[in-house]
GUFI-334749 format. One line per field, with one value per residue (C-alpha): residue in one letter; x, y, z. Coordinates in steps of 0.001 Angstrom, whole numbers, plus 524288, in hexadecimal, padded with zeros to 5 digits. Example, Ala and Ser with C-alpha at 12.3 -4.5 7.8 and 13.67 -1.06 7.14 Angstrom:
residues 2
voro = A, S $
X = 8300C, 83566 $
Y = 7EE6C, 7FBDC $
Z = 81E78, 81BE4 $
This chain:
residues 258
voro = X, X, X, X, X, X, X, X, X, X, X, X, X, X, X, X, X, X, X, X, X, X, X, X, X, X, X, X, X, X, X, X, X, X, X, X, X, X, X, X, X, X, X, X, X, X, X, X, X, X, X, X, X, X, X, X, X, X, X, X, X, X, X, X, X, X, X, X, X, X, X, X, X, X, X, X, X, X, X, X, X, X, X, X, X, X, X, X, X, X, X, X, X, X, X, X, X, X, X, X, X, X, X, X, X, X, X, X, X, X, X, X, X, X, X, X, X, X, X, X, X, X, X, X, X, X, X, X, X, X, X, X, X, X, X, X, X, X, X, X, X, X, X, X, X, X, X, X, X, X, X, X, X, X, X, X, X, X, X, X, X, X, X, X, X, X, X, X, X, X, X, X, X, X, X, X, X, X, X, X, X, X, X, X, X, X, X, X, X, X, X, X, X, X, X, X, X, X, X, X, X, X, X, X, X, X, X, X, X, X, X, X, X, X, X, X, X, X, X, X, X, X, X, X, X, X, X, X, X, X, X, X, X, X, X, X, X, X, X, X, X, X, X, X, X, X, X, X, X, X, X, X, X, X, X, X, X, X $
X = 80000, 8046F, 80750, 7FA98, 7F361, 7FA40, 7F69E, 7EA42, 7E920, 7F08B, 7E630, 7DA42, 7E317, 7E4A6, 7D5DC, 7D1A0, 7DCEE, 7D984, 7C81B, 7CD78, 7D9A9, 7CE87, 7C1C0, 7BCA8, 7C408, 7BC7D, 7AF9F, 7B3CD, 7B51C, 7A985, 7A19F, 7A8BB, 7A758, 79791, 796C6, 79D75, 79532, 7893B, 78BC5, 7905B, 78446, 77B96, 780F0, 77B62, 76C57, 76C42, 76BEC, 77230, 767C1, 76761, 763B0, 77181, 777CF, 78620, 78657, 7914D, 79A13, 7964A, 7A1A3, 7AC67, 7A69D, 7A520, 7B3D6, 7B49F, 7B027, 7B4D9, 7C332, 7C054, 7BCB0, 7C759, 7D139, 7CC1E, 7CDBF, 7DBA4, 7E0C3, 7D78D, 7E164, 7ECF4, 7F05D, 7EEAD, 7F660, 7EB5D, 7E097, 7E54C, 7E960, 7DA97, 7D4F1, 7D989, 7CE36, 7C43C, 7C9E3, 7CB6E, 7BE53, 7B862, 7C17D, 7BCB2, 7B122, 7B11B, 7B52B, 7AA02, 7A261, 7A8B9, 7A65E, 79F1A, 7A740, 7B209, 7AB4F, 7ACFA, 7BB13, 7BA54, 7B3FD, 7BD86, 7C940, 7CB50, 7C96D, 7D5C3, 7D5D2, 7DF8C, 7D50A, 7CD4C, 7DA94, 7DD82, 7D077, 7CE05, 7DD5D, 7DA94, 7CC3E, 7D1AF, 7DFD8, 7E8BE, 7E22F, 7D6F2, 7D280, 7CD29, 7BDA0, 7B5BE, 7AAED, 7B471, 7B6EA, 7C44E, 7C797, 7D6C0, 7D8C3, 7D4CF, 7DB42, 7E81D, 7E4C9, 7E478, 7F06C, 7F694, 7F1B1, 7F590, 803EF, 8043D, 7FDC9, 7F9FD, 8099C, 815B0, 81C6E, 82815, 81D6A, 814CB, 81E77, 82784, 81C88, 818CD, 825CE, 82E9C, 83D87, 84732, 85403, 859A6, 867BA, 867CC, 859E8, 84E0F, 84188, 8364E, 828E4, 81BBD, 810BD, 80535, 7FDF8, 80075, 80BA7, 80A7A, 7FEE7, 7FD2E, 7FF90, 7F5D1, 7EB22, 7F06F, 7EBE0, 7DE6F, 7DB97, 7DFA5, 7D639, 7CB47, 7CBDF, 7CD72, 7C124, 7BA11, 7BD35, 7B8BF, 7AB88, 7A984, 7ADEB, 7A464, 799C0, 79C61, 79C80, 790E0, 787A3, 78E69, 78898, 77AD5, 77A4F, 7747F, 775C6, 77A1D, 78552, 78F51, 786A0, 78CF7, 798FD, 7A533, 7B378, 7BDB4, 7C713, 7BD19, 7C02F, 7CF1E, 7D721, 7DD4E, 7E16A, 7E4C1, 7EDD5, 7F461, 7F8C1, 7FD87, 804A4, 80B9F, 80BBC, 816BE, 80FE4, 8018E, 7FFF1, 8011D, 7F813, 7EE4B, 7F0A3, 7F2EC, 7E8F4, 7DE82, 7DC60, 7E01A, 7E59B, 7EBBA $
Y = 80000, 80F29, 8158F, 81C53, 80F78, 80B07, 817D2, 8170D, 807D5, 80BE7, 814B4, 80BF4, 80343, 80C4D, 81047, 80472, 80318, 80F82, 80BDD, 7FF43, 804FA, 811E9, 80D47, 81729, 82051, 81FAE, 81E41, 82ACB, 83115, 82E55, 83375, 84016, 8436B, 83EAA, 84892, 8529B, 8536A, 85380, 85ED5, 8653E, 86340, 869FC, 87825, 871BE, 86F99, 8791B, 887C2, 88FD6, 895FA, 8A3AD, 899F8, 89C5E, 89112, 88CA1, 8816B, 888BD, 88384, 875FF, 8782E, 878C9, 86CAF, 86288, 867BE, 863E4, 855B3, 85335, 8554E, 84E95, 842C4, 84340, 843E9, 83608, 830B9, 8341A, 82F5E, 822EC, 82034, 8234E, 83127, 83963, 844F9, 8450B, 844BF, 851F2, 857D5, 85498, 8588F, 86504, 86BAB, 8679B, 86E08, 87A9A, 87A5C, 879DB, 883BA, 88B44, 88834, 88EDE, 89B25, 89CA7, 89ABD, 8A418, 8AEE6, 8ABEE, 8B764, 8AB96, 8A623, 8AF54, 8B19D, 8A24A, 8A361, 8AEBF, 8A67E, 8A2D5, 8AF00, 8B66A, 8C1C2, 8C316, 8CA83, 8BCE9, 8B35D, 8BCF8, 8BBA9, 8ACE1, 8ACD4, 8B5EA, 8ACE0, 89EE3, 89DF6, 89AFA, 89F3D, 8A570, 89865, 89736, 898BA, 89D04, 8928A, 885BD, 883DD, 87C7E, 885A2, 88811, 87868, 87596, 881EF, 87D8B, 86F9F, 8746E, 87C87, 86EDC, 8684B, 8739B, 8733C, 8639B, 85E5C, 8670D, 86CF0, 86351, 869B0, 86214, 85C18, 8567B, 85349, 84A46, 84474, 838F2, 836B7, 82E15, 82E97, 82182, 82467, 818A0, 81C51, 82828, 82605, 82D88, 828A9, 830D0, 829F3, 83312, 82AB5, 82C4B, 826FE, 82682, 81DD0, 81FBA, 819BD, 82063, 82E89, 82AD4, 826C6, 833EF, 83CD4, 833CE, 83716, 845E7, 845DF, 840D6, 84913, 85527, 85216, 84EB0, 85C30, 86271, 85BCD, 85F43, 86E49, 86CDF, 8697E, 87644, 87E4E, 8791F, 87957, 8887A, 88C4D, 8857D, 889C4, 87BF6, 86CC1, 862B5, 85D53, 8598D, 84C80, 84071, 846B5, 83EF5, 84460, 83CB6, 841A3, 83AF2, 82D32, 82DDC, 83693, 82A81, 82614, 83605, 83694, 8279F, 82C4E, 838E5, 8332E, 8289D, 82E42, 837B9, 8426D, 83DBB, 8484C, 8525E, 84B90, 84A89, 85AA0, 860CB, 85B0F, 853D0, 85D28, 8524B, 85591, 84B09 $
Z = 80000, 7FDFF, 8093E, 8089D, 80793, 814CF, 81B43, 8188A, 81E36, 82A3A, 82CE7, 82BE4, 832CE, 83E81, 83FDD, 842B3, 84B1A, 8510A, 853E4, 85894, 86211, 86641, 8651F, 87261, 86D24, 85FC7, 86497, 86E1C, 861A3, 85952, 866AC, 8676C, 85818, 85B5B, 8657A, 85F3D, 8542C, 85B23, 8635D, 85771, 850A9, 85A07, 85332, 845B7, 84C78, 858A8, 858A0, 86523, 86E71, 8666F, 85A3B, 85397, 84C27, 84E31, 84361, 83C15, 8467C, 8417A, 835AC, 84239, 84958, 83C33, 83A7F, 8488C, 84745, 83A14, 83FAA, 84ACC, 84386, 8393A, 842DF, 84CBA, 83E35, 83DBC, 84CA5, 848E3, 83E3D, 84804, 84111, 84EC5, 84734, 83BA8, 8456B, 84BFD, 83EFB, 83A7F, 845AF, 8470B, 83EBD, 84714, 8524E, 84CD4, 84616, 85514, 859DA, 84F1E, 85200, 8609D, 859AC, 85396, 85D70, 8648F, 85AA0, 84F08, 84905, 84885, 83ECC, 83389, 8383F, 8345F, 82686, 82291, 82680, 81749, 81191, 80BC5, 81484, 81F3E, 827A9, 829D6, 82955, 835C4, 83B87, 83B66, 8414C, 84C4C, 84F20, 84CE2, 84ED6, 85AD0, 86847, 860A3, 85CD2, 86BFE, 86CFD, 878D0, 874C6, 875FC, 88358, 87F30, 873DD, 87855, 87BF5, 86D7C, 86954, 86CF1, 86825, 85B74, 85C85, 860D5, 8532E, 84CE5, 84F51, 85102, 84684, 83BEC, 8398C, 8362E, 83FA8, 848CB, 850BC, 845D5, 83BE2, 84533, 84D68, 843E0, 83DA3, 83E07, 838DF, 83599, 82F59, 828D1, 82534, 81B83, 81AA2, 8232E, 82392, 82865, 82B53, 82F6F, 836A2, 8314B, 83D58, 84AF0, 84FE0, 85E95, 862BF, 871FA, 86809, 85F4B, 86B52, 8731B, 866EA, 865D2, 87349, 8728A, 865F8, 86CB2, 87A4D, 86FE9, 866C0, 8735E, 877C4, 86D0A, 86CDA, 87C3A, 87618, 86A4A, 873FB, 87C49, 86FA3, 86A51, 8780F, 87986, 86D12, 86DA2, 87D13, 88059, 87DF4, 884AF, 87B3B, 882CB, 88794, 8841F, 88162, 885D7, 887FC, 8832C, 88FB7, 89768, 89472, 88E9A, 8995C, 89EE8, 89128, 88DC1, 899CE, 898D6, 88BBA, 88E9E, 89891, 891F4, 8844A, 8801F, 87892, 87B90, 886D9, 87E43, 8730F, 87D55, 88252, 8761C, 86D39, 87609, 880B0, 88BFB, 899C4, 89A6E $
């Protein structure tokens, strides 16, 4: 087979590695995506108490859940630096999101952000850049702030950080050989970033929840809503505490105190 061919088999190969190896992990999952569409959905059928619609905000929270879902399909196939490259989107489409709410102004800033004039590049800069990216109506807007910072400068640059951590050099005599994973090779790594991923989308679907019931000023969405914390902190902390570099998987990009 081409090399393509083999990557593409190694893949299959490690997904149903992967639902065998996590099976609460993936069923976890498919609840939290449930629930987070649901409360999402109320904006698309309820109005706010002064009869005012919010479904615009529905673009942000598909982006949301699309992202979320494309990136459990990369750690499933053992690619943990795909699923926070893909994910990334989603969490500034929320952040965005609680701009917006905050001002509805934001919004236009938003829609002007393509346009050629340097008057509206400035503007959606000043409104959605760097510490301006923090919102009054997410609770958690800084944590996730500097979450995406994190992805930012770990996973969506080659610089020193991303371009040495999945290579591998062997010199054989005047030769060098150079090998780049293309999935994960540490296994307690790989399960350290799948727990980190899950904590953080179960997060933002306990911060969706508080967004949506602020706007519609009622509802009872947060029933039957389960944090992932609850459950995994022993298996959060045994892994930070074995695991060189898991601690700060688990900090930077998961939101644990662990």
């Amino acid at each position: 087979m081409t090399e393509y061919r083999d990557y593409l088999s190694a893949k299959d190969t490690n997904r149903k590695g992967f639902e065998q190896n996590y099976s609460a992990d993936v069923q976890f999952f498919e609840s939290v995506i449930t629930n987070l569409t649901s409360i999402w959905e109320h904006l698309g059928t309820t109005r706010d108490k002064a009869g005012c619609s919010h479904a615009g905000l529905l673009w942000f929270a598909n982006i949301l859940r699309r992202h979320c879902i494309i990136g459990f399909e990369h750690v499933a196939a053992y690619q943990s630096y795909l699923m926070w490259s893909n994910f990334r989107a989603g969490l500034e489409a929320f952040l965005i999101a609680g701009k917006i709410v905050d001002d509805h102004a934001n919004s236009k800033i938003w829609l002007s952000r393509s346009s050629n004039q340097a008057a509206d590049k400035r503007a959606y800069f000043n409104a959605f850049s760097g510490q301006n990216l923090k919102s009054k109506s997410i609770s958690r807007s800084e944590d996730l702030r500097v979450v995406l910072t994190h992805l930012n400068d770990n996973f969506m640059h080659p610089n020193p950080d991303f371009t040495y951590r999945d290579s591998t050099q062997r010199d054989e005599g005047n030769k060098v050989l150079l090998k780049i994973e293309l999935f994960d090779v540490n296994p307690d790594i790989h399960e350290a970033c799948l727990i980190a991923y899950l904590n953080l989308v179960s997060v933002l679907t306990e911060e969706s929840c508080k967004l949506v019931v602020g706007l519609l000023g009622s509802g009872d969405l947060q029933k039957g809503l389960n944090r992932y914390e609850q459950t995994n902190e022993p298996r959060a902390k045994k892994l930070a505490s074995t695991i060189p570099g898991a601690k700060r998987i688990l900090e930077q990009y998961g939101l644990w105190r662990v």
